[in-house]
PDB file of N, CA, C and O in Angstrom, chain B, residues numbered from 101:
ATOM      1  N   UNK B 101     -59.137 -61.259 -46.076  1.00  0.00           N
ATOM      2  CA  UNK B 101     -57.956 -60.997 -46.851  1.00  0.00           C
ATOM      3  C   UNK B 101     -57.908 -59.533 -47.284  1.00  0.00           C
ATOM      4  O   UNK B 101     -56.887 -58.847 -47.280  1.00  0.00           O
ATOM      5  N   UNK B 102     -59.225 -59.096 -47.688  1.00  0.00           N
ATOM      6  CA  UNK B 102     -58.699 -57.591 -47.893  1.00  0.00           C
ATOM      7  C   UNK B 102     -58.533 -56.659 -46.933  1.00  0.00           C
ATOM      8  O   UNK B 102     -57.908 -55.628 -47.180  1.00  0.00           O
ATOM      9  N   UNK B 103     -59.003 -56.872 -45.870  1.00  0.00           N
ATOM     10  CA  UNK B 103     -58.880 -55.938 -44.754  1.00  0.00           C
ATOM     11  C   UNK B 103     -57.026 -55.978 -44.589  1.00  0.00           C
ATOM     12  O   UNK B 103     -56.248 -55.026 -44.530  1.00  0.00           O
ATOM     13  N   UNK B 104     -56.817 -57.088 -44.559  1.00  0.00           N
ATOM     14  CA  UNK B 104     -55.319 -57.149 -43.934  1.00  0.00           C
ATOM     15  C   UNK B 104     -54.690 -56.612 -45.238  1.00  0.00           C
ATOM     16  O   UNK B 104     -53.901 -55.745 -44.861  1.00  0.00           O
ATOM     17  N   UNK B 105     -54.643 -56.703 -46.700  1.00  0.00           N
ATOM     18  CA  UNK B 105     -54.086 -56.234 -47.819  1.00  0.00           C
ATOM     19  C   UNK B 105     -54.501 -54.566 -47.466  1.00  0.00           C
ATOM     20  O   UNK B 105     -53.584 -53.746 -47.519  1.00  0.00           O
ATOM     21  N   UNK B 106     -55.497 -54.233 -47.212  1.00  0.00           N
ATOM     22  CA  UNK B 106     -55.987 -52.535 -46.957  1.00  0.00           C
ATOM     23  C   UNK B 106     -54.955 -52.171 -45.640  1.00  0.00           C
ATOM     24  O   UNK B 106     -54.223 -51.183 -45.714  1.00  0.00           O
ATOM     25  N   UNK B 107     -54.956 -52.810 -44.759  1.00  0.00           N
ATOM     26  CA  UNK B 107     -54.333 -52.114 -43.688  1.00  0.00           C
ATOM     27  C   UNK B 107     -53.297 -52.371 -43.350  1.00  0.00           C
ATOM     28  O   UNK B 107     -52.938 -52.039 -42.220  1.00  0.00           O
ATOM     29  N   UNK B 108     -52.308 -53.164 -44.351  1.00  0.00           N
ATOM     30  CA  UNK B 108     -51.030 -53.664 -44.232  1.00  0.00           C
ATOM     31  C   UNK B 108     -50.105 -52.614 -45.508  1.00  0.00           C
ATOM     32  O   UNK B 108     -48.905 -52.462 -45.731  1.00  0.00           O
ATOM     33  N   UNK B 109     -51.376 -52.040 -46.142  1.00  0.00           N
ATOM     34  CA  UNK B 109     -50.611 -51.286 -47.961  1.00  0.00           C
ATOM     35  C   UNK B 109     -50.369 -52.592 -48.275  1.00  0.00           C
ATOM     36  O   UNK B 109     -49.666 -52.247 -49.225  1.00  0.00           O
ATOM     37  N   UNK B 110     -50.328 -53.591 -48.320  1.00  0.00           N
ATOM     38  CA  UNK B 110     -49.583 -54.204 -49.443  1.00  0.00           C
ATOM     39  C   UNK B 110     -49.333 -54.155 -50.682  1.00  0.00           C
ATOM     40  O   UNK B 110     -50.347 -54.215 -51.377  1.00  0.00           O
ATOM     41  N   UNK B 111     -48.457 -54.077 -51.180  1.00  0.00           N
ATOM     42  CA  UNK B 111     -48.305 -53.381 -53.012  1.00  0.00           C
ATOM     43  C   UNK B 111     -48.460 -54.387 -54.020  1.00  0.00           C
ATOM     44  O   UNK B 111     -49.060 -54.243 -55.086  1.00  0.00           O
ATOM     45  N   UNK B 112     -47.626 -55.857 -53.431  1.00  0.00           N
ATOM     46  CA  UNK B 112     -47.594 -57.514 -54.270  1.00  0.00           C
ATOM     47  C   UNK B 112     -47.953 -58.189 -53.310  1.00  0.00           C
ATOM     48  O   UNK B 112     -47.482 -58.351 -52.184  1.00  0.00           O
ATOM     49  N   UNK B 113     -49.167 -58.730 -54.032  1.00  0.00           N
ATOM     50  CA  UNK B 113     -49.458 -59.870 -53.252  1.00  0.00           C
ATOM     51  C   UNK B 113     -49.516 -61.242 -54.221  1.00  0.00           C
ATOM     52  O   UNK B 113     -50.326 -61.165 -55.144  1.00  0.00           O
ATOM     53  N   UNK B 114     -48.804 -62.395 -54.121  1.00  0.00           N
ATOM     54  CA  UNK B 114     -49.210 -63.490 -54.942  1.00  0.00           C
ATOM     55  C   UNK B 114     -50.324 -64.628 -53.810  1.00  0.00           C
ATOM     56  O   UNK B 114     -50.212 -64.909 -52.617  1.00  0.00           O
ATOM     57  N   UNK B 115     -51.154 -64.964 -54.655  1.00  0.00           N
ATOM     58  CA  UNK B 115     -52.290 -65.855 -53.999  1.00  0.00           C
ATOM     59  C   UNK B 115     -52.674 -66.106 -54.835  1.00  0.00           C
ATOM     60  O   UNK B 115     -52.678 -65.463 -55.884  1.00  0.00           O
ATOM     61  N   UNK B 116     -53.395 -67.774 -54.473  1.00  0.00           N
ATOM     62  CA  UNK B 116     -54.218 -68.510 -55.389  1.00  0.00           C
ATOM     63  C   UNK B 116     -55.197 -67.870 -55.521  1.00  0.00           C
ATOM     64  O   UNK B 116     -55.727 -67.095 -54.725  1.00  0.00           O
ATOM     65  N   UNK B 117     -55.663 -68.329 -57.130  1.00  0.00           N
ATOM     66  CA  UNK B 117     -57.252 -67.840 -57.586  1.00  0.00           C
ATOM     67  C   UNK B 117     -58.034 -68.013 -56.358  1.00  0.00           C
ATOM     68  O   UNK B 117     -58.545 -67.057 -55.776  1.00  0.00           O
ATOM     69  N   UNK B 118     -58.137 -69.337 -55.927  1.00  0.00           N
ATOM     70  CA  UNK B 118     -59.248 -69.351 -54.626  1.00  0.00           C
ATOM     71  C   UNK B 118     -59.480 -67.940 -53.860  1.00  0.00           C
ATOM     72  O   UNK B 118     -60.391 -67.119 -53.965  1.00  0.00           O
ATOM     73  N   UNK B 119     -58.500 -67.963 -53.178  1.00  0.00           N
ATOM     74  CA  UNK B 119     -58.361 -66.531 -52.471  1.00  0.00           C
ATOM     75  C   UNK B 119     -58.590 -65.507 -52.768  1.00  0.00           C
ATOM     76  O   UNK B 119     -58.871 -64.657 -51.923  1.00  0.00           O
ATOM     77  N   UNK B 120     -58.529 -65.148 -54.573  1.00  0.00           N
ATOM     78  CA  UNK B 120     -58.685 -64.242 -54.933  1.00  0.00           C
ATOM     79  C   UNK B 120     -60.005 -63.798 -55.792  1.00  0.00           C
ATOM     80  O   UNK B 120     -60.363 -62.712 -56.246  1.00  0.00           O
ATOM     81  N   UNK B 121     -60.655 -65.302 -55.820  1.00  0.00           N
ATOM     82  CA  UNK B 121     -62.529 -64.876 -56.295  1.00  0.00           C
ATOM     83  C   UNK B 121     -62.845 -64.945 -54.743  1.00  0.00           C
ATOM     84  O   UNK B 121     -63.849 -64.238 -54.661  1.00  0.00           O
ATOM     85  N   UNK B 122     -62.580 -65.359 -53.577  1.00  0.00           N
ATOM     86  CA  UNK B 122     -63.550 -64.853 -52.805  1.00  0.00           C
ATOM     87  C   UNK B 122     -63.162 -63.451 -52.148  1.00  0.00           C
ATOM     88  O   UNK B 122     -64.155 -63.022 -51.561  1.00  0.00           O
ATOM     89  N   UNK B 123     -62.061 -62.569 -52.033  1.00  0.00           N
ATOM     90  CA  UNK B 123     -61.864 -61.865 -51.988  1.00  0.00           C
ATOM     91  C   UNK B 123     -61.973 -60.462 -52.942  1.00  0.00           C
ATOM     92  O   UNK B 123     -61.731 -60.432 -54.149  1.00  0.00           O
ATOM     93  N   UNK B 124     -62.411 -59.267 -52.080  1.00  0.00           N
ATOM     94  CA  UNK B 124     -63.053 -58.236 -52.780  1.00  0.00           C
ATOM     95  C   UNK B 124     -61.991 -57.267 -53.305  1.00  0.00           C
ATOM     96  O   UNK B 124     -61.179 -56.797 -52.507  1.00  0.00           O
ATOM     97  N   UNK B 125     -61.950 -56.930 -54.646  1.00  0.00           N
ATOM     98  CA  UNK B 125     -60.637 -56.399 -55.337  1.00  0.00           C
ATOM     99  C   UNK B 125     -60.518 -54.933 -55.303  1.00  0.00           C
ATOM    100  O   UNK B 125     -59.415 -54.408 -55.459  1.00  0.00           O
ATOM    101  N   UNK B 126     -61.610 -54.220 -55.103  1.00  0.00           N
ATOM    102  CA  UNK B 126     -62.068 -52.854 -54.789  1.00  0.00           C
ATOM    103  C   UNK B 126     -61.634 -52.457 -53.466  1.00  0.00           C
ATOM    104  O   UNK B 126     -61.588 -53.286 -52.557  1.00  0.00           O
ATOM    105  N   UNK B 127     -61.262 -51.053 -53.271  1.00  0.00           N
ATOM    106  CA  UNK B 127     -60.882 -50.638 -51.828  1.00  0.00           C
ATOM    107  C   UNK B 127     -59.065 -50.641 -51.620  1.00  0.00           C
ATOM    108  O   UNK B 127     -58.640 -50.261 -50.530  1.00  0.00           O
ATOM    109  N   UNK B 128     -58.065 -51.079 -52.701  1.00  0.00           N
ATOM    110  CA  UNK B 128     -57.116 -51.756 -52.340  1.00  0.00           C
ATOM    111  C   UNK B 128     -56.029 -50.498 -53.054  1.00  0.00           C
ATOM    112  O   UNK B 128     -55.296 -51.017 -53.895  1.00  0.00           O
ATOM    113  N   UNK B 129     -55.823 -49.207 -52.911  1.00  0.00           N
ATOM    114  CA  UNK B 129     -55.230 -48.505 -53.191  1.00  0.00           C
ATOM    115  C   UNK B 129     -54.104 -48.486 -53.658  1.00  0.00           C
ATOM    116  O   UNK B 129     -53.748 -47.823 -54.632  1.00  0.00           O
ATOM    117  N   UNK B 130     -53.162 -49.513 -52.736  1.00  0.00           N
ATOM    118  CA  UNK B 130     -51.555 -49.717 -52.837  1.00  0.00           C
ATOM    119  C   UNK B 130     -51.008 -50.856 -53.371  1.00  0.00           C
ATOM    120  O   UNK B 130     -49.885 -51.299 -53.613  1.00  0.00           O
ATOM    121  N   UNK B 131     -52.836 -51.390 -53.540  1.00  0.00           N
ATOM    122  CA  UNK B 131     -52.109 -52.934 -54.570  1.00  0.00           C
ATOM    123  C   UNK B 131     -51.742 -52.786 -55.456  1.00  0.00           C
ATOM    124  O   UNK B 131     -52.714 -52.726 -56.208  1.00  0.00           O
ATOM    125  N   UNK B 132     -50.268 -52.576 -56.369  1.00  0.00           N
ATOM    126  CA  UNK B 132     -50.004 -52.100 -57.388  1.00  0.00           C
ATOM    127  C   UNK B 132     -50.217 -53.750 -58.307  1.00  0.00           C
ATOM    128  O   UNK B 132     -51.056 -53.902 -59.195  1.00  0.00           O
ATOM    129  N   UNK B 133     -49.434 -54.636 -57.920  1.00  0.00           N
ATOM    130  CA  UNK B 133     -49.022 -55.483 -58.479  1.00  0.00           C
ATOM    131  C   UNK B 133     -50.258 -57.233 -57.919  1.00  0.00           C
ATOM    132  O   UNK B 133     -51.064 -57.014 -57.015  1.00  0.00           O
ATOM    133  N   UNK B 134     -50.236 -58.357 -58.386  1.00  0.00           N
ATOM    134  CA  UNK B 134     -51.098 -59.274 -58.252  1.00  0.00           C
ATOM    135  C   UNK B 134     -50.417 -60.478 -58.726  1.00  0.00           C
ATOM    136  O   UNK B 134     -50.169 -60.292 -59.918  1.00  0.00           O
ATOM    137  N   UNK B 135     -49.923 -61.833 -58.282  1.00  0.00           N
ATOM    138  CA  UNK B 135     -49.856 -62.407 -59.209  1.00  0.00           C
ATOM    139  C   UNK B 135     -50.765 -63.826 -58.376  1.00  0.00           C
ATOM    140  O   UNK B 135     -50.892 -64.044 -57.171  1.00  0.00           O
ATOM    141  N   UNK B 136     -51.321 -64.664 -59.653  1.00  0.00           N
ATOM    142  CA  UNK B 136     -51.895 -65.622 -59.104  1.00  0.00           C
ATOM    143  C   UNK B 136     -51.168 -67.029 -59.350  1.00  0.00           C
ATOM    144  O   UNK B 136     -50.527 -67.283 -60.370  1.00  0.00           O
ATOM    145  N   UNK B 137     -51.316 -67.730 -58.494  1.00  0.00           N
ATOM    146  CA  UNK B 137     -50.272 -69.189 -58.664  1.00  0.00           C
ATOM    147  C   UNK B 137     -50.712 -70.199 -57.668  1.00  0.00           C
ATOM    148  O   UNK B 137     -51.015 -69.716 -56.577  1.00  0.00           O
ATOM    149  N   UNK B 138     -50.804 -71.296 -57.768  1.00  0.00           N
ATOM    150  CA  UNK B 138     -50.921 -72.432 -56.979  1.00  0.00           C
ATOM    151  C   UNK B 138     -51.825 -73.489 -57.590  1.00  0.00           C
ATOM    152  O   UNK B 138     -51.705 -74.709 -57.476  1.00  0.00           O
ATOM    153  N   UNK B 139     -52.763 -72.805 -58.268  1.00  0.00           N
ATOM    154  CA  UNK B 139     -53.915 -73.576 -59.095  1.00  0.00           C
ATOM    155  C   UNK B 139     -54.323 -72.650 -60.709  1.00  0.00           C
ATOM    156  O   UNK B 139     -54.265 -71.426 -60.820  1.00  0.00           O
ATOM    157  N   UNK B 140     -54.686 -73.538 -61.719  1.00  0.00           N
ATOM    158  CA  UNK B 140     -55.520 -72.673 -62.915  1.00  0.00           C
ATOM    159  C   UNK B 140     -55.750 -71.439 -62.431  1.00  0.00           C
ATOM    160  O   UNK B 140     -55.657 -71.256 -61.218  1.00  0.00           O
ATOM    161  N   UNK B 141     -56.195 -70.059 -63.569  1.00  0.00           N
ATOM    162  CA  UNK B 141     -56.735 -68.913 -63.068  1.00  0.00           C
ATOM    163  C   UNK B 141     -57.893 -68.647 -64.008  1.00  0.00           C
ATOM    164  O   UNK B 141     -57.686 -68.359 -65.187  1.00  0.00           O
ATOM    165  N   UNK B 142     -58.902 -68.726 -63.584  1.00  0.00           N
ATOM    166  CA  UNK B 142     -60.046 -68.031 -64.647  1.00  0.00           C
ATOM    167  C   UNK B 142     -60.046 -67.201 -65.161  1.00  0.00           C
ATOM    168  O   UNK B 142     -59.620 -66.296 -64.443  1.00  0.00           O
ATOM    169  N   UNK B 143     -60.374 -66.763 -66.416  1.00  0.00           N
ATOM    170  CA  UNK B 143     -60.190 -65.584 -66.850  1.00  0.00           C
ATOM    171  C   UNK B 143     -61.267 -64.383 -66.034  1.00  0.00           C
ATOM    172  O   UNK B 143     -61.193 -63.160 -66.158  1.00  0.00           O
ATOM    173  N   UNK B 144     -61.988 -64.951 -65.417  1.00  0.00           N
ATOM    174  CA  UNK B 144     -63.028 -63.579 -65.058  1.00  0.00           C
ATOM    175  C   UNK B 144     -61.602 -62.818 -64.186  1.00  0.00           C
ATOM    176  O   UNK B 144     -60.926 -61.831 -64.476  1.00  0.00           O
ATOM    177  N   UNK B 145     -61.527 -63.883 -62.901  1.00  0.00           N
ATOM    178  CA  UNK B 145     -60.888 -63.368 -61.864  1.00  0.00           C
ATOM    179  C   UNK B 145     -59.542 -62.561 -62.310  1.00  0.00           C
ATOM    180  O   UNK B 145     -59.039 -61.785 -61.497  1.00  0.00           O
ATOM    181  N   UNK B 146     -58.943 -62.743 -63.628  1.00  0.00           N
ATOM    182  CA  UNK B 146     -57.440 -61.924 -64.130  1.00  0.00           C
ATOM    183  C   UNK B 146     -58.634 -60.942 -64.753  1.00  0.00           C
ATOM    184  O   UNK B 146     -58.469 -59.900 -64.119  1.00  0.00           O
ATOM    185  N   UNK B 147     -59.479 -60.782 -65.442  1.00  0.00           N
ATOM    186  CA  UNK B 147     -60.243 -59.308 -65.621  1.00  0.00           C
ATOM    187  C   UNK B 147     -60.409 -58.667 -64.585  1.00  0.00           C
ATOM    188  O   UNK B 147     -59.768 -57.636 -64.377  1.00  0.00           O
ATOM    189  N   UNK B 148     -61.405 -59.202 -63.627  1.00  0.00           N
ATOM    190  CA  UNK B 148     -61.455 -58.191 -62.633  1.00  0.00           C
ATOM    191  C   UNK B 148     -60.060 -57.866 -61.653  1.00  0.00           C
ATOM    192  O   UNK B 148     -59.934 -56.766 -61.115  1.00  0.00           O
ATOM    193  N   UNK B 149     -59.146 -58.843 -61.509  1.00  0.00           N
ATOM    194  CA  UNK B 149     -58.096 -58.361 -60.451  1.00  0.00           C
ATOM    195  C   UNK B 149     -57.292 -57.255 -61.454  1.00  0.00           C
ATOM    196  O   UNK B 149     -56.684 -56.261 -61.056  1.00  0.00           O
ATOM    197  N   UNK B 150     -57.400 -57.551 -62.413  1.00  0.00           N
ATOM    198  CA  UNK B 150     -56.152 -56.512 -63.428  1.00  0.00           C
ATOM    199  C   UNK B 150     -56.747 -55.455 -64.225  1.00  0.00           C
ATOM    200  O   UNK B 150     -56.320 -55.084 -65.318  1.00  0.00           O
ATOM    201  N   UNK B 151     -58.201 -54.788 -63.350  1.00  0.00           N
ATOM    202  CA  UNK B 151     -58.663 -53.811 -63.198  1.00  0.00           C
ATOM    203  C   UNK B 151     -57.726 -52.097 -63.015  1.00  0.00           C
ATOM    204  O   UNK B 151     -57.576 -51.052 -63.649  1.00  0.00           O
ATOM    205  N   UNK B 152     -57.371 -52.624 -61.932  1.00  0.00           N
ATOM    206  CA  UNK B 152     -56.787 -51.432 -61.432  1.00  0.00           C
ATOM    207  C   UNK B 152     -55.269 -51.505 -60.842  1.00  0.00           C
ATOM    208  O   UNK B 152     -54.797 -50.881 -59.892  1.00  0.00           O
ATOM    209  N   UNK B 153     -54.397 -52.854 -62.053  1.00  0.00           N
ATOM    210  CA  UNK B 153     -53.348 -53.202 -61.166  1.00  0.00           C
ATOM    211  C   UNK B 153     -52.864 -54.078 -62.400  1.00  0.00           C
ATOM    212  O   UNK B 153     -53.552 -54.478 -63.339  1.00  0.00           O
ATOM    213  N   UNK B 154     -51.339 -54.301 -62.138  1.00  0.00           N
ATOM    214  CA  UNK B 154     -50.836 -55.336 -62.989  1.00  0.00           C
ATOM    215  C   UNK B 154     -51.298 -56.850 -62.497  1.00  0.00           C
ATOM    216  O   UNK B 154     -51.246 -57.233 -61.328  1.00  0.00           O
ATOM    217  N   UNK B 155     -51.778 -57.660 -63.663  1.00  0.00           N
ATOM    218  CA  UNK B 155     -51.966 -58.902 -62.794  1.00  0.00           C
ATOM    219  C   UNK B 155     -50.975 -59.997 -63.900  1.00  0.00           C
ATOM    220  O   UNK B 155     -50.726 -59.944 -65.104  1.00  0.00           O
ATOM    221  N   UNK B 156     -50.587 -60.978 -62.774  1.00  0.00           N
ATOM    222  CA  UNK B 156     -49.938 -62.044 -63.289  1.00  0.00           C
ATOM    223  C   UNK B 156     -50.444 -63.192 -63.181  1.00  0.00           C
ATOM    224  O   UNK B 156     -51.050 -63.397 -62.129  1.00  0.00           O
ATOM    225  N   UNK B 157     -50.370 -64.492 -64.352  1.00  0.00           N
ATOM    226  CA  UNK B 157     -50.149 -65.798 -63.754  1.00  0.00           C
ATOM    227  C   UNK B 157     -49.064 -66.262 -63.893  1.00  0.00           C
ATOM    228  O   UNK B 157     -48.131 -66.027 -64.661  1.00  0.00           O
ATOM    229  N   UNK B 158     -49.344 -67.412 -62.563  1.00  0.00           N
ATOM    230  CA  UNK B 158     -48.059 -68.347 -62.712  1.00  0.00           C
ATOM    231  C   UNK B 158     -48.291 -69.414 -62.466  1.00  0.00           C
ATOM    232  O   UNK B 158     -49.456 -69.691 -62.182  1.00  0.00           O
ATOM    233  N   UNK B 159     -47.295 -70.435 -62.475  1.00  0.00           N
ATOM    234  CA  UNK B 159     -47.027 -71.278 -62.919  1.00  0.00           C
ATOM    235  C   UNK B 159     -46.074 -72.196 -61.877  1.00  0.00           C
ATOM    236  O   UNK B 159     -45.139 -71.435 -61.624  1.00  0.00           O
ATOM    237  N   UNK B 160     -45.893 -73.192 -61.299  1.00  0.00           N
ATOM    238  CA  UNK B 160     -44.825 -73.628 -60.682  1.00  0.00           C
ATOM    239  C   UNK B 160     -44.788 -74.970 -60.315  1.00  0.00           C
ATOM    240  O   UNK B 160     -45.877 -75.252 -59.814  1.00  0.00           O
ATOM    241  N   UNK B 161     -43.971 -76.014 -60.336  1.00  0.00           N
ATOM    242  CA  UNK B 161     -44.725 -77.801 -60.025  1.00  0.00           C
ATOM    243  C   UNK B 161     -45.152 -77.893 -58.793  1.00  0.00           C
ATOM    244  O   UNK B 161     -44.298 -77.359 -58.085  1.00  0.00           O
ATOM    245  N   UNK B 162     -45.975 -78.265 -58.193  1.00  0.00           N
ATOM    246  CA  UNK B 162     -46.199 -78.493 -56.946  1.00  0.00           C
ATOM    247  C   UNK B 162     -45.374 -78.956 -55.664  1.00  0.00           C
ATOM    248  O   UNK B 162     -45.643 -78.711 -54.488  1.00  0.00           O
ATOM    249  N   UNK B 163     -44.270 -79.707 -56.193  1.00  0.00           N
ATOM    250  CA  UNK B 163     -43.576 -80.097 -55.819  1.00  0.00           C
ATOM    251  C   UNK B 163     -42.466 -79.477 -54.935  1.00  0.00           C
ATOM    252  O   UNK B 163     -41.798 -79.918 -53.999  1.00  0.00           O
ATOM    253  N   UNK B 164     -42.533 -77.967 -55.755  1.00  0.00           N
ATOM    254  CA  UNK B 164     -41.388 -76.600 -55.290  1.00  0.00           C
ATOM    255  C   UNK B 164     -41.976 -75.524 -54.984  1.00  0.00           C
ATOM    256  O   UNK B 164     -43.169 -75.609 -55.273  1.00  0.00           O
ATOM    257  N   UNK B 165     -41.695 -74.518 -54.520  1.00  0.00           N
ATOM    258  CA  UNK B 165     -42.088 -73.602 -53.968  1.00  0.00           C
ATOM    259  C   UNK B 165     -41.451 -72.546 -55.118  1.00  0.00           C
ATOM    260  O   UNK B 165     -40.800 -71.610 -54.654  1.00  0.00           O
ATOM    261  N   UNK B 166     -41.581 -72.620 -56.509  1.00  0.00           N
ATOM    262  CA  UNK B 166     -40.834 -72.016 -57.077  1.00  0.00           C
ATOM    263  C   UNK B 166     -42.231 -71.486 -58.162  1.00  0.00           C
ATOM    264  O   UNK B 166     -43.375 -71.941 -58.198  1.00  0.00           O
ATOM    265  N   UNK B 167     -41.661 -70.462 -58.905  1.00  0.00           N
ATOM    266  CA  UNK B 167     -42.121 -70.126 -59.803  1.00  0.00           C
ATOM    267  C   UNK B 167     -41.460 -70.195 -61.209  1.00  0.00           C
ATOM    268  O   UNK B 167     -40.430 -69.542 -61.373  1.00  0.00           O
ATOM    269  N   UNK B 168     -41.987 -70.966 -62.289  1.00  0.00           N
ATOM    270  CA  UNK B 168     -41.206 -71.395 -63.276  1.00  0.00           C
ATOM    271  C   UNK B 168     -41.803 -70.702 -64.692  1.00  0.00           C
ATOM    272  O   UNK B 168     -40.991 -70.392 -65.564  1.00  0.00           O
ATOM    273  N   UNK B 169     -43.024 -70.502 -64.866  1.00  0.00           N
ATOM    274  CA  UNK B 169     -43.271 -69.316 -65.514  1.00  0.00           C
ATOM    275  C   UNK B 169     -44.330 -68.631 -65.345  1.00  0.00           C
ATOM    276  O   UNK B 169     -45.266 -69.113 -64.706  1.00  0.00           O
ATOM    277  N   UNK B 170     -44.410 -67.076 -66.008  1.00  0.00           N
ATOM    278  CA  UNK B 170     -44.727 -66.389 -65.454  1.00  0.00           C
ATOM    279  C   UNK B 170     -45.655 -65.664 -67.202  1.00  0.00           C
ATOM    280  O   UNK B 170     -45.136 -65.650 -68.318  1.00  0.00           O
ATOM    281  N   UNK B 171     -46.541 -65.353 -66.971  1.00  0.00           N
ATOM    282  CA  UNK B 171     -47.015 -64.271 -68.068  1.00  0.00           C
ATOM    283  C   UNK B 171     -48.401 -62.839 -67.329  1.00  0.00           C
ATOM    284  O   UNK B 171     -49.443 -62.930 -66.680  1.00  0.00           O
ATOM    285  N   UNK B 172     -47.612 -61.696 -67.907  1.00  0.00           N
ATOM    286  CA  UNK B 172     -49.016 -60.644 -67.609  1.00  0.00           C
ATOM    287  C   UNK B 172     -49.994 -60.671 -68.092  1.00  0.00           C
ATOM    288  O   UNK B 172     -49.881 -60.867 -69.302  1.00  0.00           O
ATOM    289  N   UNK B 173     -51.124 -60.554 -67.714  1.00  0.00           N
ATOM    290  CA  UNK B 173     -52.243 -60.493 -68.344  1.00  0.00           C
ATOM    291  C   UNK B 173     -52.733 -59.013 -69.103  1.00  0.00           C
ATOM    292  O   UNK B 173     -52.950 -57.989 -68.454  1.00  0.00           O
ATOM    293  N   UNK B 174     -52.845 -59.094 -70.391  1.00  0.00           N
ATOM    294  CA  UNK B 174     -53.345 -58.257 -70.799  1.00  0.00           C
ATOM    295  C   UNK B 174     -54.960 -57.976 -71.291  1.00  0.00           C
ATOM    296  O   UNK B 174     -55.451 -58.773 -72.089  1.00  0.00           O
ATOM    297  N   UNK B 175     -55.527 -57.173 -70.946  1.00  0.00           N
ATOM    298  CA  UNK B 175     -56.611 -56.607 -70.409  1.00  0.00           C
ATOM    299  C   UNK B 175     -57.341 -56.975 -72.081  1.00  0.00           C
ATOM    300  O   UNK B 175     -56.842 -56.816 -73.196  1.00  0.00           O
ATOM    301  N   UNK B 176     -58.707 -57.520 -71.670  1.00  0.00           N
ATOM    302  CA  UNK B 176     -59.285 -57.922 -72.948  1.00  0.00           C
ATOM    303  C   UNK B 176     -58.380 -59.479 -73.859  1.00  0.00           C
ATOM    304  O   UNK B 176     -58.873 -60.088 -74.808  1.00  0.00           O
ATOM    305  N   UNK B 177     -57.182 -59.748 -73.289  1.00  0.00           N
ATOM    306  CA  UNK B 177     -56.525 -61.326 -73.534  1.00  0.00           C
ATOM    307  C   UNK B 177     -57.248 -62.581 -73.109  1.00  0.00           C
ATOM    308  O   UNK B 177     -58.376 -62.951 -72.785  1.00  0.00           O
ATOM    309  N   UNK B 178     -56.187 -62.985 -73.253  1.00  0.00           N
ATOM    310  CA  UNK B 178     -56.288 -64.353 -72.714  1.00  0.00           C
ATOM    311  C   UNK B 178     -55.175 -64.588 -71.392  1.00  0.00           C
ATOM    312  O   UNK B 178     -54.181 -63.874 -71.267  1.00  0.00           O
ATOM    313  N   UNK B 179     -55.500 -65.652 -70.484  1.00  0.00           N
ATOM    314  CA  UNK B 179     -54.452 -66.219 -69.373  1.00  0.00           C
ATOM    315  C   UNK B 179     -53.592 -66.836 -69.731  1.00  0.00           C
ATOM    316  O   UNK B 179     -53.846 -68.040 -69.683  1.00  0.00           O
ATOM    317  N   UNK B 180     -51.875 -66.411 -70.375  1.00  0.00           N
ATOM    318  CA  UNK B 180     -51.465 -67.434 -70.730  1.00  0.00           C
ATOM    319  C   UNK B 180     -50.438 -67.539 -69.860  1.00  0.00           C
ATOM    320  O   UNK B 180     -50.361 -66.902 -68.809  1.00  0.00           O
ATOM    321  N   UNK B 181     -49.450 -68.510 -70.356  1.00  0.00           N
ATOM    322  CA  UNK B 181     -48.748 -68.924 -69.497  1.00  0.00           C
ATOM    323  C   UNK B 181     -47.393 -68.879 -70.486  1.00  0.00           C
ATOM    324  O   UNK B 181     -47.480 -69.301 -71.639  1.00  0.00           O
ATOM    325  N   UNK B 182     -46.306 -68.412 -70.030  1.00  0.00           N
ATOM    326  CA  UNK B 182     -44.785 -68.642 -70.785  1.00  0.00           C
ATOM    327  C   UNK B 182     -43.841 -68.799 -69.915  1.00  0.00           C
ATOM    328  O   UNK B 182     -44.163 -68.607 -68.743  1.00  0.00           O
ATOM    329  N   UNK B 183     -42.559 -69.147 -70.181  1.00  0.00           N
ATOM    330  CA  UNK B 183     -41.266 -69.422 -69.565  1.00  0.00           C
ATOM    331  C   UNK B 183     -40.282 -67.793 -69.697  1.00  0.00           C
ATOM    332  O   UNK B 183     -40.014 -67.250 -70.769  1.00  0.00           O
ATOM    333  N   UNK B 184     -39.954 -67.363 -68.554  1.00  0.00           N
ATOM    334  CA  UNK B 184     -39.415 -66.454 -68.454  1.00  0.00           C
ATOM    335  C   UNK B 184     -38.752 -65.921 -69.462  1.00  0.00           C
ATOM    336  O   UNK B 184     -38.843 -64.699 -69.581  1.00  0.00           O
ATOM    337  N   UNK B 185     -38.018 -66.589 -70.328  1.00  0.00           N
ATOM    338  CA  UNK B 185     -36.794 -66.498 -71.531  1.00  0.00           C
ATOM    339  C   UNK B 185     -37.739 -66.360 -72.899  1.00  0.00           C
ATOM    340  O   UNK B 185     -37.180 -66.336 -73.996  1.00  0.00           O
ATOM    341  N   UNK B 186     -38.846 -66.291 -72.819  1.00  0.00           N
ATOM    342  CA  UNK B 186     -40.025 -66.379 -73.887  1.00  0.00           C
ATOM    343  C   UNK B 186     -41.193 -67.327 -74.228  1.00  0.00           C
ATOM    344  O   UNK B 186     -41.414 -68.354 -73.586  1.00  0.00           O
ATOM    345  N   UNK B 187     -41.938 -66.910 -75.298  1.00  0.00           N
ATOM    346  CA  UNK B 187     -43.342 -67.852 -75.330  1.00  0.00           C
ATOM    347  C   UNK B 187     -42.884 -69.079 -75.514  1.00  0.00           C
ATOM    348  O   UNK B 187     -43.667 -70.026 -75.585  1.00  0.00           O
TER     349      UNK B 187
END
């Protein structure tokens, strides 16, 4: 996954936590942006991904391919979770 994020630039990428603890977060220049969604997010993995980048979780029923809410992680926080229109 990071080779193709390194040699594609990708700037946003959304992917599950899975993908994103086994994948290496260093090396990734043009990743500006991160958001994670499909499953829970640990807090290690939103520390280290929102290192050097905005990171997001989200949120969405399984059911849809949608995203229903969304919150940034702020550095030294917590993972939370809110509805677009507020907490």
């Amino acid at each position: 996954m990071a080779s193709l994020l390194q040699s594609e630039r990708i700037t946003v990428a959304t992917l599950p936590p899975t993908a994103l603890a086994a994948t290496p977060d260093a090396g990734l220049p043009a990743l500006r942006m991160v958001i994670a969604a499909g499953e829970a997010c640990h807090p290690d993995i939103a520390r280290r991904w929102s290192a050097a980048r905005r990171f997001f979780n989200g949120y969405g029923p399984t059911e849809a391919a949608v995203c229903s809410a969304l919150a940034e992680y702020a550095r030294g926080g917590r993972v939370l979770l809110r509805t677009p229109d507020g907490p």
